[in-house]
C-alpha positions, 0 to 999 in steps of 0.5 A: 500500500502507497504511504505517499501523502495525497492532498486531493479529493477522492472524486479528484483521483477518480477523474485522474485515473480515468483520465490517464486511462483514457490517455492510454487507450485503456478499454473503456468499460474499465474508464468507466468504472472510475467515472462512474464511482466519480459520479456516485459520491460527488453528491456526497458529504466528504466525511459522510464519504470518509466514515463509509471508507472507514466502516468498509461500506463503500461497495453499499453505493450503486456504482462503487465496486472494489477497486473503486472503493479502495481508491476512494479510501486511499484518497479519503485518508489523505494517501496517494491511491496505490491505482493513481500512482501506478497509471502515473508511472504508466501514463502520466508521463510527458507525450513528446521529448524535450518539450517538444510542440509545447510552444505551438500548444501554448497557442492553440485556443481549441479543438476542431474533433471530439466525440463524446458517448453519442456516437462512438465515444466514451464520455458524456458530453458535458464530461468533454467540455469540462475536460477540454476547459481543464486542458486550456482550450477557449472552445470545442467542436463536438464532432459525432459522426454522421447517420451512414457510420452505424458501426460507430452510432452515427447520428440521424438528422434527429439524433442531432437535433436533440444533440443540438439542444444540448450543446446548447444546455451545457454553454448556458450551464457554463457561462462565464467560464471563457468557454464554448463549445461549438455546435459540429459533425465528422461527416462521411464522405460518400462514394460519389463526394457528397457529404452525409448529411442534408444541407439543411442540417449542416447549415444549423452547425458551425464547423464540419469536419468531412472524413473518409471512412469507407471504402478506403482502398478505392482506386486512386483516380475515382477516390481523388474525385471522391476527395476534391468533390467534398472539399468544394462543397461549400460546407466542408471546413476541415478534410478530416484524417486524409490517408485513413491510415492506422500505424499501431495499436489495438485495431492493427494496422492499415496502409494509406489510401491512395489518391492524388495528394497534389490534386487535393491539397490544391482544391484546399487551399483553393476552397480554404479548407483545412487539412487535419493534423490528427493528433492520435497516435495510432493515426499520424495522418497525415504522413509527414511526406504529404503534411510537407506537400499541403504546407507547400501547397499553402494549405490550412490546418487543423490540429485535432485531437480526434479524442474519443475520451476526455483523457485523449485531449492533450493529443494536440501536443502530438500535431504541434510537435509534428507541425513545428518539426514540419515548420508550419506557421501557427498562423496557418493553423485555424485552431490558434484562432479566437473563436469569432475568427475561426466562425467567420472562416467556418461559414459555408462558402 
């Protein structure tokens, strides 16, 4: 058992434990766990919390399992939890070297990618924002995906209205915080580069980011046209996760689609859309050959997070170390914006 002394609150390690897991890429059901038994004993009195921990009876509590209640009996009793400092030494670690992308992180001022439990994500969305506050950022884009991606819960033009409205309840539940969070879709683009999802509804959001999820080894030739037509329509802001590839981690590897980069890019720069920087690192996308050629092109960019997991929101530093080592000016990266310049290049062209 850890004797190291801990100052923090029961609920504070619980969160921090999730957190790291999610950083980590933990399978969600055991993040969940921790965020659960969170949200059991928020409601409560510390030493009511404290006198339960003593008795042994914190495993009464709906949500509160062994594990979890050791956590939180450490923590009560003012000693670091033996399951924080492990997922400490784990994963609490910094994500690059040598403060490497740390300058170009100061300057972000949000996150253009985020899915919260909606879709395929593994949080609420009010946990997101709250975390992306705690991270620094000024705004967030929820991005759930849009209703062909079944696989990964995409939202019906219903399902996102209903999301709408509560986008809408959490900014008024934060005000005055200096935070928003902005109304937004990852949307598929379909086979013949329209966008899944009416005009009428992408009209009511205010930043789209269009991604190709199907059909990913589709010839070069068609799978550029597919590309170029997505980025001229007029909707589409950021051309999320280019190449599709995976380069590690629990779904393998896949190799990058092939398409005529040039060609593309060009359409970018042209439309001004921005090309992601997509910070997970299991995507690195897109490969630093093609992220050197959208930034001769003179491409925008977004560096995003893509998190799934409010712990996966300091992914960011991982684009700015990249984009930094690529010498990308941060003024050409849109999420170093203030928000109202950033709406205002977000209007449907």
């Amino acid at each position: 058992m850890s004797e190291q002394e801990y100052d923090g609150t029961p609920v504070a390690a619980l969160r921090r434990i999730a957190f790291l897991l999610e950083r980590g890429r933990a399978d969600s059901y055991k993040v969940k766990a921790y965020r659960g038994a969170a949200a059991a004993i928020l409601p409560l009195d510390p030493d009511d919390v404290a006198a339960r921990a003593r008795a042994g009876t914190l495993t009464d509590l709906p949500g509160v399992g062994a594990s979890t209640a050791r956590v939180i009996a450490q923590a009560a009793a003012g000693r670091l939890p033996d399951k924080l400092a492990e997922v400490e030494e784990q994963y609490g670690g910094p994500l690059t070297v040598e403060g490497a992308g740390t300058g170009l992180r100061a300057r972000l001022r949000g996150d253009l990618h985020s899915h919260s439990d909606w879709s395929d994500g593994g949080s609420p969305i009010e946990e997101m924002a709250m975390t992306a506050i705690e991270v620094g950022h000024d705004y967030l884009v929820l991005t759930d995906h849009s209703p062909r991606l079944k696989v990964a819960r995409g939202l019906s033009a219903e399902r996102l209205t209903r999301q709408l409205a509560v986008v809408e309840a959490v900014n008024a539940h934060l005000a005055g915080a200096g935070f928003r969070l902005l109304k937004g879709i990852e949307v598929d683009i379909l086979d013949d580069g329209s966008l899944d999802q009416s005009d009428e509804m992408l009209s009511r959001l205010e930043v789209r980011v269009a991604s190709v999820h199907s059909k990913l080894a589709m010839d070069p030739e068609p799978l550029t046209r597919r590309m170029v037509a997505a980025v001229r329509n007029p909707f589409t802001n950021v051309l999320g996760h280019c190449t599709g590839r995976l380069v590690t981690g629990s779904r393998g590897t896949r190799p990058q689609s092939r398409f005529d980069a040039r060609a593309v890019f060009e359409a970018c720069a042209q439309e001004g859309v921005a090309v992601e920087i997509n910070s997970r690192p299991e995507r690195r996308d897109p490969p630093t050959r093609l992220l050197e050629l959208a930034r001769d092109v003179g491409c925008l960019f977004s560096i995003d997070s893509d998190a799934h997991a409010p712990g996966q929101l300091d992914y960011p530093l991982l684009g700015c170390e990249r984009a930094e080592a690529a010498g990308i000016d941060a003024d050409r990266i849109v999420n170093t914006w203030p928000v109202q310049r950033l709406l205002e290049w977000a209007r449907p062209r």
